[in-house]
C-alpha angles and dihedrals in degrees: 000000000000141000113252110188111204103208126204100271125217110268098190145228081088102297107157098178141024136208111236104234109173138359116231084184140049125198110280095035124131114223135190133222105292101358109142113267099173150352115222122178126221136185090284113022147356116256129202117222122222135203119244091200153029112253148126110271101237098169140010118226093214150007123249106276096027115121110233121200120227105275097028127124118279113161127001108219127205104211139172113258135025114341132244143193097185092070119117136202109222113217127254121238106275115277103198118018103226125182127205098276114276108190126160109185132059105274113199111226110273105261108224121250120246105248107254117217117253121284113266103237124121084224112105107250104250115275141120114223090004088302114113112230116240147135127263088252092058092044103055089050095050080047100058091036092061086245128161110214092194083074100046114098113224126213102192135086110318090003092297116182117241139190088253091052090053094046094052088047089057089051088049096236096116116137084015088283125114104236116237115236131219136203114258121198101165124116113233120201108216112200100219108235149146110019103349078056087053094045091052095047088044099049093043093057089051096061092038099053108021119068101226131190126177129217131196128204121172114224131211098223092175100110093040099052085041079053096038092052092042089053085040083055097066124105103236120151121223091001111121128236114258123237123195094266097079099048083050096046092051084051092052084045084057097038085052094056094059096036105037092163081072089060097056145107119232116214095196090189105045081036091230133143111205103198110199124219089201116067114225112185114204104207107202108231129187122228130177085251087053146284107313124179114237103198118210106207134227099010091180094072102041123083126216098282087050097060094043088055094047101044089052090044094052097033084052088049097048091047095058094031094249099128131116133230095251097040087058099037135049096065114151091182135016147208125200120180121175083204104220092353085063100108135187107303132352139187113229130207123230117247089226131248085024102090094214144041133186113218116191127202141197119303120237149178111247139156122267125199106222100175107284098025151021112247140187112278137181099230131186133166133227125212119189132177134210151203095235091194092077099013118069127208104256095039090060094053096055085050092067093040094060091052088048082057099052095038097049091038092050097178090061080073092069104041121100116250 
């Protein structure tokens, strides 16, 4: 018998170390040519390690949440045979393309969720060895959801866990019956890691490095929604219903083109602003793994009907971790909206290096004074946040107001500069 020591691979594009993000193996394991023995994350995805042998797992180089460097060790393998410490793991295709977090609003820390009892079902939750078989995407979610997924009962090949099976479990359905809770008043400690590490890294540095203010404008939304549900009348096949997003998102394209300085990167250390002639609109979504910012491209150049089909084709893809890289970096301006948990006011983070975010909140029914009385209107506030270091004050303000004109004057979208 020998010693074979799998070392952290280089992953490529320069990486030269990995956050160790979740264990496939535990001390005492056999384990088989190829089969997955960890997922680390870098700055741009998130990689699966494979085993280049068959062996028996004697030691762990880490624990979950430390940073390796490339060439460091990952797993200590008992095989058959002479031993070796020159041995390397290459690295699977990404599984998740994972971008260094980009949030832009403030993301309270993940509670942890009280552990539910097993399912009652005679069937043998899916696994194979006693490990459930899912995919990293599954995992992730059971993980932040304080999820065993020993206890979740798969319905696919092999009893392989879904998305579908985890979110049965959750609603505490699994098996058909409906899984008996139990009070929980222990405290649980959650080691923050992976993306919701990133998040947190991502959204300090803003604040420390960016100046933000804030400024409010409240907005008569009464014309757009009436033009929004007549379009959303139509009878079109195929053709998807419009939310208020995309008629924002076309008056951002307009107010940047009177006001570029808003469309812009700012590089703090070189002192450079980069000011982009394509909008590309970064559209905070929330997933179960945190809040990621899907980016639509070249906003200038889409309609109405184009950004409702791409955010929905990139939300849907950040919510199962299927997007990719590009699709969640490359923003130049962004929009977060907490829909009806929107509130009053908010105070947005910048999605640095980005100099401005619009942030949207809840719709309501107020008053409105119109000259001789006070009538019915549909209200809702913006709060947007900026780098104060390039954006003045006033400028900002005119910024807004622009996109207040061309909301609350709906036909102006659609009008040719």
């Amino acid at each position: 018998m020998g010693i074979r020591i799998v070392k952290l691979p280089d992953v490529g594009e320069g990486v030269a170390e990995a956050e160790l993000v979740e264990w496939h193996v535990t001390v005492g394991q056999s384990v088989l040519e190829d089969q997955v023995l960890a997922a680390v994350m870098t700055d741009k995805a998130t990689v699966e390690i494979p085993s280049p042998v068959s062996g028996t797992v004697v030691a762990l180089g880490a624990e979950v949440g430390g940073v390796l460097a490339v060439g460091a060790e990952l797993v200590r393998l008992e095989v058959a045979g002479e031993g070796s410490v020159d041995v390397e793991a290459a690295p699977k295709q990404a599984v998740a393309a994972l971008p260094q977090a980009t949030a832009p609003a403030a993301v309270a820390p993940v509670a942890p969720r009280p552990a539910l009892p097993p399912a009652r079902s005679s069937a043998q939750p899916g696994a194979t060895g006693g490990r459930p078989l899912a995919s990293p995407a599954v995992r992730r979610r059971a993980r932040d959801a304080g999820v065993d997924l020993r206890q979740v009962r798969g319905s696919g090949p092999a009893g392989r866990i879904g998305h579908d099976d985890l979110d049965a479990y959750l609603r505490g359905d699994a098996g058909g019956r409906a899984a008996a809770r139990v009070p929980n008043t222990r405290i649980e400690t959650v080691k923050i890691v992976g993306l919701r590490r990133r998040i947190a890294q991502k959204m300090a540095e803003s604040k420390r490095r960016a100046a933000h203010f804030s400024y409010v404008e409240e907005i008569d939304v009464t014309a757009v929604e009436e033009l929004r549900a007549t379009l959303n009348a139509e009878d079109r096949p195929g053709r998807l219903r419009l939310t208020l997003l995309p008629f924002l998102m076309q008056a951002v394209v307009k107010a940047v083109a009177d006001f570029p300085e808003m469309n812009a990167l700012f590089d703090d250390e070189a002192e450079t602003v980069e000011r982009h002639g394509g909008v590309h609109i970064g559209v905070a979504t929330q997933t179960l793994a945190g809040l990621l910012v899907p980016v639509v491209r070249h906003c200038e150049a889409l309609g109405l009907w184009d950004f409702a089909t791409e955010i929905l084709r990139l939300s849907e893809a950040a919510r199962q971790g299927t997007a990719s890289r590009a699709e969640l970096t490359g923003s130049t301006i962004t929009i977060t909206s907490l829909g009806a948990l929107g509130g009053i006011a908010s105070t947005p983070v910048i999605n640095r290096p980005e100099v401005a975010i619009i942030g949207v909140n809840r719709q309501a029914i107020r008053p409105v004074w119109q000259g001789t009385q006070f009538v019915p209107r549909k209200m809702m506030n913006l709060s947007s946040s900026f780098d104060h270091r390039v954006i003045d004050g006033h400028v900002a303000a005119r910024f807004v107001q622009r996109i207040k004109g061309l909301v609350e004057t709906p036909a102006t979208l659609f009008i040719e500069a």
